[in-house]
C-alpha positions as CSV (number, residue, x, y, z in Angstrom):
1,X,0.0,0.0,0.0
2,X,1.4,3.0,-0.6
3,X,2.2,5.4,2.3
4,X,1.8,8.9,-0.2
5,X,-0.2,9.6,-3.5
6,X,1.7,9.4,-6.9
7,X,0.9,10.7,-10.3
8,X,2.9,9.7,-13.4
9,X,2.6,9.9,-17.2
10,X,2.7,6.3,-18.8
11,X,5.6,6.2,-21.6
12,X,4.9,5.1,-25.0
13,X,7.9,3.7,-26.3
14,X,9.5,1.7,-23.3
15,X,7.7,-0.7,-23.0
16,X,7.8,-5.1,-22.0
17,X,5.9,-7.6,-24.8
18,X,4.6,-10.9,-23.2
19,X,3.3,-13.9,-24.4
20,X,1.3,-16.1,-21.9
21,X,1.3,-19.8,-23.2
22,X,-0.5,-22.2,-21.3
23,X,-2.2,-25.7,-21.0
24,X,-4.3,-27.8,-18.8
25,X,-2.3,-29.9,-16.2
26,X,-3.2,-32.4,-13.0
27,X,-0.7,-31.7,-10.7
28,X,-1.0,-29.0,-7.4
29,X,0.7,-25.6,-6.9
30,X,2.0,-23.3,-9.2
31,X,3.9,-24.4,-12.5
32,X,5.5,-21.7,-14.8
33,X,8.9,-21.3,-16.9
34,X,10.1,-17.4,-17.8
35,X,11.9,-16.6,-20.5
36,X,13.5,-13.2,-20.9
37,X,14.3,-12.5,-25.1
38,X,14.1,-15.9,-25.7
39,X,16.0,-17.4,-22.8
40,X,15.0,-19.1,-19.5
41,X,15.3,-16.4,-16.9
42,X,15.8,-18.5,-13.3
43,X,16.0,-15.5,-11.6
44,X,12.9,-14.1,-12.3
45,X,11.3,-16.9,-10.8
46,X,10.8,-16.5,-7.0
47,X,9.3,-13.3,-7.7
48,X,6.5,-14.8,-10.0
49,X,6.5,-17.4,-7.6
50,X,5.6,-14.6,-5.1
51,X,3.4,-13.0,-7.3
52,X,1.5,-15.5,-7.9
53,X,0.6,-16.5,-3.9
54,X,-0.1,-12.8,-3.4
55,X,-2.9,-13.2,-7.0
56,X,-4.2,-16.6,-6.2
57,X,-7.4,-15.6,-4.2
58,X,-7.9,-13.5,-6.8
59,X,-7.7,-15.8,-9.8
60,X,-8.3,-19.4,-8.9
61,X,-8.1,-20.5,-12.0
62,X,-3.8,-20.1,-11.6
63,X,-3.1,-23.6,-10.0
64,X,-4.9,-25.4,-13.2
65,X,-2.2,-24.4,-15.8
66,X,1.0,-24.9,-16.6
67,X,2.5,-21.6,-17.9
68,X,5.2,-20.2,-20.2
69,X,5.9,-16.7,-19.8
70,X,7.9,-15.1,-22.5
71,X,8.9,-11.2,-22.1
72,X,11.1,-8.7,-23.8
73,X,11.6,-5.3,-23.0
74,X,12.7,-2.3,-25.2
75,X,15.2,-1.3,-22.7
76,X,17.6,-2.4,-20.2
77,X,16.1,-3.9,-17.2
78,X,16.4,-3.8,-13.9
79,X,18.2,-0.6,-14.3
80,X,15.7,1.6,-12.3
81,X,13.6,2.5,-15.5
82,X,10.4,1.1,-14.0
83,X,11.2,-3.0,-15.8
84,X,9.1,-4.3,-12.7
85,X,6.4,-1.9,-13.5
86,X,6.4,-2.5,-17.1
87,X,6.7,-6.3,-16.5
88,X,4.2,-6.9,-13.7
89,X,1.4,-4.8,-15.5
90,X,1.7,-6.7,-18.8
91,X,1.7,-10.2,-17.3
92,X,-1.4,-9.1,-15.1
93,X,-2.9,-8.3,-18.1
94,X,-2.2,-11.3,-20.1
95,X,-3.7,-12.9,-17.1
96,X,-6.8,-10.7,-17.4
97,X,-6.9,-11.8,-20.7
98,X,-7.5,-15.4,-19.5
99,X,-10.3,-14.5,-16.8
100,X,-12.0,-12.5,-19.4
101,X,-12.2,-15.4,-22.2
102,X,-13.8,-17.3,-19.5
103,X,-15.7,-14.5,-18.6
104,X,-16.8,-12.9,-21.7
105,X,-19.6,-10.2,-19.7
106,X,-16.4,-8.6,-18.0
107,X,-16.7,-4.7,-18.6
108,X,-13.5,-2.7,-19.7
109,X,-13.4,-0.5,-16.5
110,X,-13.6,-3.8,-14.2
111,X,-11.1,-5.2,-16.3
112,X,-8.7,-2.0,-16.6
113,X,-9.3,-1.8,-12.6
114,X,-8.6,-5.2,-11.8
115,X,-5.5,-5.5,-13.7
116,X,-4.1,-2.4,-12.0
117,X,-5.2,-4.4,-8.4
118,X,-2.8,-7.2,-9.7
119,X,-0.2,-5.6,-10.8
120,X,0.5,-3.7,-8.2
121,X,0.8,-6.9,-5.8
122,X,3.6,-7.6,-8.1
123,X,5.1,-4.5,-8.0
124,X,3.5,-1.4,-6.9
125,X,4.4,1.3,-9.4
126,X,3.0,-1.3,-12.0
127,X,-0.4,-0.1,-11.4
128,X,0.2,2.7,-13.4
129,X,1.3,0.8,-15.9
130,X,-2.3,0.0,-17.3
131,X,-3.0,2.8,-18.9
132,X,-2.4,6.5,-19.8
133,X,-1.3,9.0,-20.0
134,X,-1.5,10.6,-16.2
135,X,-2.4,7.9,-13.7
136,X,-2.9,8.4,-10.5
137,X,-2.2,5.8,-7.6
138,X,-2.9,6.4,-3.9
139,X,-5.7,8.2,-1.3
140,X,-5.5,11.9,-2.1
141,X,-8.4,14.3,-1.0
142,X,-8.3,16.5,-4.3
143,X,-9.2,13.2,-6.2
144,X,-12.1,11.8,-6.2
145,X,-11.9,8.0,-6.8
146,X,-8.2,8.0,-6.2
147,X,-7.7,5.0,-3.8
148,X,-4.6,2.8,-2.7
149,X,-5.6,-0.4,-4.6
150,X,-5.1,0.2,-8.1
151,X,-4.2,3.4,-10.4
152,X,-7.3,5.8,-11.6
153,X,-6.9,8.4,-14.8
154,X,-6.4,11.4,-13.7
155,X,-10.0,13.4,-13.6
156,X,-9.2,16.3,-14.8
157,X,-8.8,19.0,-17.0
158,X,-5.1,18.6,-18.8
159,X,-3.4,21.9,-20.4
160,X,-2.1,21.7,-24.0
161,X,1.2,22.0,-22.9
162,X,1.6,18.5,-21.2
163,X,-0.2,16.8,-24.4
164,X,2.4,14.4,-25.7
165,X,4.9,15.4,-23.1
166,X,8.5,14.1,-24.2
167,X,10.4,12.2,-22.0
168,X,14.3,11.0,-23.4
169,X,15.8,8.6,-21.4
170,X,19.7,9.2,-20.4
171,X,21.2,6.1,-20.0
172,X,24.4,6.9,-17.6
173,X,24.1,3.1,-16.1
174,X,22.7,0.4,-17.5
175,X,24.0,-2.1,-15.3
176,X,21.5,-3.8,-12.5
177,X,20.8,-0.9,-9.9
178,X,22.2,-0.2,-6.6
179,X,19.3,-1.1,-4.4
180,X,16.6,-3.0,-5.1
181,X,12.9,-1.3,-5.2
182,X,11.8,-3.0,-2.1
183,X,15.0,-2.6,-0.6
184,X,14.2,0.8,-1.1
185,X,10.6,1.4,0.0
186,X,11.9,-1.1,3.2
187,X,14.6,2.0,4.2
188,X,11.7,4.4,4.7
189,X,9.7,2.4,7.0
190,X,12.4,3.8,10.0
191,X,13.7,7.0,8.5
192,X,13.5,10.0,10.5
193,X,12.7,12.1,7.8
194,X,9.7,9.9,6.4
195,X,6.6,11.6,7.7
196,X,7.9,14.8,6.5
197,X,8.5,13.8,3.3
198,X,5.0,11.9,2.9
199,X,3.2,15.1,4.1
200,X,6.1,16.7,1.3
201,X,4.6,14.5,-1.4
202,X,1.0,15.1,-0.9
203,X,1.7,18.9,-1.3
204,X,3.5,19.0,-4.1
205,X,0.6,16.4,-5.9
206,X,-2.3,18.8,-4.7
207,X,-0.2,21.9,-6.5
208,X,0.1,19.3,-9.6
209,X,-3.4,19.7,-9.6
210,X,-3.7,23.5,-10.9
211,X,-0.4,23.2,-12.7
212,X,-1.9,20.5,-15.0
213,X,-4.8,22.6,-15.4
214,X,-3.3,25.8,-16.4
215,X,0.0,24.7,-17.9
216,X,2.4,26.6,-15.1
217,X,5.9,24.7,-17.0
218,X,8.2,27.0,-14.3
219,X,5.9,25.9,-11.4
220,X,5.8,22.3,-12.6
221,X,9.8,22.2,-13.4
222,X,9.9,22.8,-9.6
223,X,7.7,20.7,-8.2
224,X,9.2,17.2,-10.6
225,X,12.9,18.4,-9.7
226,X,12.2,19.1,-6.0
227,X,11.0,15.5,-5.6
228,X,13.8,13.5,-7.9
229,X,15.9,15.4,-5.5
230,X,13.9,14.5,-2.6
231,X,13.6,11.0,-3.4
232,X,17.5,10.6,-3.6
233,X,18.0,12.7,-0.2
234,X,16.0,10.0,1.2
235,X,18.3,7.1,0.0
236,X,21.2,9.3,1.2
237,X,20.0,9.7,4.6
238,X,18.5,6.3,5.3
239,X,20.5,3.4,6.7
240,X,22.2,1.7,5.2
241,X,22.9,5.1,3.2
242,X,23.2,5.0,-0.6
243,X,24.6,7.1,-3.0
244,X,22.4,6.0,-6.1
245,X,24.2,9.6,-8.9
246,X,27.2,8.7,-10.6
247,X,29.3,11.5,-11.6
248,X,27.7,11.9,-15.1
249,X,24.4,12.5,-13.1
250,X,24.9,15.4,-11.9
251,X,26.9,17.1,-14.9
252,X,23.5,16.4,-16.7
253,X,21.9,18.2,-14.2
254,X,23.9,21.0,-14.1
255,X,24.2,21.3,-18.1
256,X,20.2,21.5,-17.9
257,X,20.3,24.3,-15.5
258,X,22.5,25.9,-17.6
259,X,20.7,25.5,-20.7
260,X,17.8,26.5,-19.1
261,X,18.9,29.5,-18.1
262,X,20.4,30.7,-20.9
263,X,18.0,29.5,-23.2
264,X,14.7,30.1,-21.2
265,X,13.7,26.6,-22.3
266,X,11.1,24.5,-20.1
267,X,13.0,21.3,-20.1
268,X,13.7,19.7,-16.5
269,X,14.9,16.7,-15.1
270,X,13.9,14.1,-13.3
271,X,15.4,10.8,-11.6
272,X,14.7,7.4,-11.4
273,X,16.0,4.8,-8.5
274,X,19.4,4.8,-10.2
275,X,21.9,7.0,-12.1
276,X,19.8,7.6,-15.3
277,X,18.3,10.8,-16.0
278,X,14.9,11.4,-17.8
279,X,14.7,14.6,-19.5
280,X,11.2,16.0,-19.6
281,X,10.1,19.1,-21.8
282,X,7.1,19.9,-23.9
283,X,6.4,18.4,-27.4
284,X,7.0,22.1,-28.9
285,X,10.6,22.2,-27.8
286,X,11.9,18.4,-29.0
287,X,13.9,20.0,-31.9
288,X,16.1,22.2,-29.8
289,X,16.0,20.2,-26.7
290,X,17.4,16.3,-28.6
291,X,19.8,18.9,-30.5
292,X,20.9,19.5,-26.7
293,X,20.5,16.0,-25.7
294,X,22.7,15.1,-28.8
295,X,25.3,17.8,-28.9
296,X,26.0,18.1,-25.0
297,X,24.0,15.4,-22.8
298,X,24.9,12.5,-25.0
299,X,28.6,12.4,-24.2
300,X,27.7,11.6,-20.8
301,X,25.7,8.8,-21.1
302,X,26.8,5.4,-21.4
303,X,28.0,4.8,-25.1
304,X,26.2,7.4,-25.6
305,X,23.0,6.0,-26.2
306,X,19.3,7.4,-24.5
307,X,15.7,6.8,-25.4
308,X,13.5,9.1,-26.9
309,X,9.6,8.2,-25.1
310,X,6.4,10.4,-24.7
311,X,3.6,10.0,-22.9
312,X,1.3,7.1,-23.9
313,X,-2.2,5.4,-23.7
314,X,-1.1,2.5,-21.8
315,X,-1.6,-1.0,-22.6
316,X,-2.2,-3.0,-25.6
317,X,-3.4,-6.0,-26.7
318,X,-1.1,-7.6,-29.6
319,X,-4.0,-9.6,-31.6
320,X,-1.2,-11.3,-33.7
């Protein structure tokens, strides 16, 4: 459950593929086989495993098959750019999928809502995942229908200036991440400076709500950089402490600032649980900002590659 609200664009173009095979079988418990681009992934397993014990109750119908799951991403996982999310959504849905051809009355809404529900007992960002392109996940007062068991669209009126928000991916690590995401969650359950920084994060999400509305890029620039900041200051204070920047971090950061100011452009940063940078700015601006990204940023990334993404409608169904 999460202990604050949380609102996040979905991206387009990172994004996991799964097939669910599966047949009948006679035997008890849970029987599955994952394969990550086209090879069995044994290390993936005890968290399906654990996945699946948390979802049973809620689809009976898992102990009857044998499964093969088969998943590829677009981008590196578990290097803090949400693979868990991304993962834990689609295989909820492909299981969805199942309940619904036995269930053929299911509505889209209960379908959307229970997929979220799922997901986010495999990994709790991943009930965002569902669908796009501003989810909302968590109790907030603002929000009506916001709740703590699965991600909601976000109610309200969205300003021009956030449709099709870019979103290029600066990949200074690509290696596994520092600390694992329920490591990380685990370190805030004792940190002095949690309360704080929950009251800190339901703030900032209630002045979210007029930013989206009116399309305030300085006040929103703030608000996403103040909490990648925040987030980090929490992993740096907790204990154990982690430094989770590398050097190349925070000479992005700075060349933004820079740019920014001299420029008067509206592109900000913000931070995922590692050292990669995502580089958000309005669709208006891309030509000058990936000219930036390409002529200055790049160097900094790890041979030199990034992503470019936007914001995105969520899941899909592949029919073929």
């Amino acid at each position: 459950m999460p202990l604050n609200p949380s609102i996040s664009f979905t991206l387009k173009n990172s994004h996991t593929r799964t097939l669910l095979n599966y047949e009948k079988k006679q035997t008890d418990g849970f029987e599955f086989e994952v394969f990550l681009d086209g090879n069995r992934e044994t290390s993936f397993e005890p968290k399906i495993q654990k996945f699946f014990e948390r979802v049973a109750a809620y689809l009976p119908f898992l102990k009857d098959f044998k499964f093969k799951i088969e998943t590829t991403n677009s981008f590196p996982h578990s290097s803090g750019i949400a693979s868990s999310a991304s993962g834990m959504s689609a295989l909820a849905l492909c299981l969805m999928d199942m309940e619904r051809q036995m269930q053929p009355d299911i509505t889209e809404s209960y379908f959307n809502e229970k997929a979220s529900f799922l997901a986010r007992l495999g990994s709790g960002s991943a009930c965002r995942s569902v669908e796009g392109p501003l989810i909302v996940w968590g109790e907030h007062a603002e929000i009506e229908e916001s709740n703590n068991y699965f991600g909601t669209k976000y109610p309200f009126q969205i300003h021009q200036n956030f449709e099709n928000f870019q979103d290029t991916i600066l990949l200074v690590d690509k290696g596994e991440k520092q600390v694992s995401s329920t490591l990380g969650h685990n370190l805030m359950l004792d940190h002095p400076f949690a309360e704080p920084r929950f009251r800190q994060a339901k703030e900032n999400l209630s002045k979210l709500l007029s930013v989206f509305e009116n399309g305030n890029l300085a006040e929103f620039i703030k608000i996403v950089e103040s909490e990648a900041l925040s987030l980090h200051a929490m992993m740096m204070t907790s204990m154990p402490y982690f430094i989770l920047m590398k050097p190349n971090t925070l000479e992005i950061i700075n060349r933004i600032w820079k740019f920014r100011d001299e420029t008067g452009s509206n592109v900000c940063f913000t931070l995922d649980a590692g050292a990669n940078v995502h580089v958000l700015y309005p669709k208006i601006e891309k030509e000058n900002v990936l000219r930036f990204i390409k002529n200055e940023l790049s160097q900094y990334c790890k041979n030199g590659e990034f992503i470019e993404d936007e914001a995105g409608m969520g899941a899909e169904r592949i029919t073929n």
